[in-house]
N, C-alpha and C positions, 0 to 999 in steps of 0.2 A: 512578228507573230500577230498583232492588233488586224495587222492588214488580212489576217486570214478570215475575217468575216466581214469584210466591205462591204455594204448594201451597194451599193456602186457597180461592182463586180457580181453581186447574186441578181440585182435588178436587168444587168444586162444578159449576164447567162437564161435568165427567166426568158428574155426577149424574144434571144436569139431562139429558142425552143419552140416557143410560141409561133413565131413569124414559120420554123421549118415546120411546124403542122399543119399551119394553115397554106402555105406551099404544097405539100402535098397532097392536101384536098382538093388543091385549087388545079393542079395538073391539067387536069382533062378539060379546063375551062379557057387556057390561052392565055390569062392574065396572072400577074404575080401579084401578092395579096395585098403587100405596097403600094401596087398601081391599082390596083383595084380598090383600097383607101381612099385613092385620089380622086380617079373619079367617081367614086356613089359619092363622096361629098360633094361633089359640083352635080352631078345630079340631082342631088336634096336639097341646094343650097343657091343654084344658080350662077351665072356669073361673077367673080369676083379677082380683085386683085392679088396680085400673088402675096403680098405682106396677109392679108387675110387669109387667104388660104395654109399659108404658113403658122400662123397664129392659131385655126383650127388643129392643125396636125401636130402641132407643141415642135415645127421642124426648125432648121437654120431656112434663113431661105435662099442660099449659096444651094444646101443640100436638097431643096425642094425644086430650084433651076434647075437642077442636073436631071432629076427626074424627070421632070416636064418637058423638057427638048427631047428625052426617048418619046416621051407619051405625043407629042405632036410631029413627030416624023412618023408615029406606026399610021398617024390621022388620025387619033381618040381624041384632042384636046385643039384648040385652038387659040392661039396667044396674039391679043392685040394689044395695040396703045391706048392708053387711056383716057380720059380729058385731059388729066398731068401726063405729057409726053414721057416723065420717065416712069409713071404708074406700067404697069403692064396688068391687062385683063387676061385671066385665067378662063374659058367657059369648053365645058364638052361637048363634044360633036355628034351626030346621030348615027358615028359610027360606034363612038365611047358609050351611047346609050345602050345600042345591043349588045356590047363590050357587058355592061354589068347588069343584064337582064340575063346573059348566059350564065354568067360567072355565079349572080347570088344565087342558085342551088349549092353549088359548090361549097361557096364560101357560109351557110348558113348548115351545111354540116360540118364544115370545121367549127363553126360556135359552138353548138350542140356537145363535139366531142371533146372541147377546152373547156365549155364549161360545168361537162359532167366532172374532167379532170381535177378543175380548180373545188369545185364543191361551193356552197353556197358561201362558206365564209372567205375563201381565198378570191370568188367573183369580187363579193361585199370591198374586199380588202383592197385590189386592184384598181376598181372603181374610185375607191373614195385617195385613192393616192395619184390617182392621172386627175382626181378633179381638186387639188390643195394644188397653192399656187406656192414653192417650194424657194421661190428665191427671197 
């Protein structure tokens, strides 16, 4: 019975909601809001290694690989070697740029409508729990 209030399990159902709202904002935009994470941070951010990139996204980077090979077969992203041959550079393409010059109308009304949802204390609350480093 303890187990019936997991944060674990309400942090993830929170996610998975979250993620489907802003999917269906994003609809009409071509990108899924995942990928579209991915690249306005390389956008914002510039080139960078995938451990870094990973490190931004709080992701695995098993889990961020996976990603990245769709995102660089559609042609958004471009993956090279690094100076360390096993570094691999992450950077976006100037196809990935109008990727997320279309997409953020989309995606900046799903903010708007998550974060009339959340209300000022549940923004505050989210916020301050993606930025504690928890381990």
């Amino acid at each position: 019975m303890a187990a019936a209030g997991c944060f674990c399990l309400a942090s993830r159902q929170a996610a998975r909601k979250i993620t489907r709202l802003y999917d269906s904002h994003m609809q009409g935009s071509g990108v899924r809001v995942t990928q579209f994470t991915i690249l306005s941070q390389l956008m914002l951010r510039g080139e960078m290694p995938i451990g870094k990139l990973a490190g931004l996204l709080g992701m695995e980077r098993t889990t961020l690989s996976r990603n990245l090979t769709l995102l660089e077969d559609k042609g958004w992203i471009s993956i090279s070697a690094g100076e360390d041959p096993r570094a691999r550079m992450i950077d976006i393409t100037a196809q990935g740029r109008g990727l997320v010059r279309r997409g953020f109308p989309h995606w900046s009304k799903a903010q708007a409508h998550i974060g009339k949802l959340l209300g000022a204390d549940g923004q505050a609350a989210l916020k301050l729990l993606g930025s504690r480093n928890l381990g």
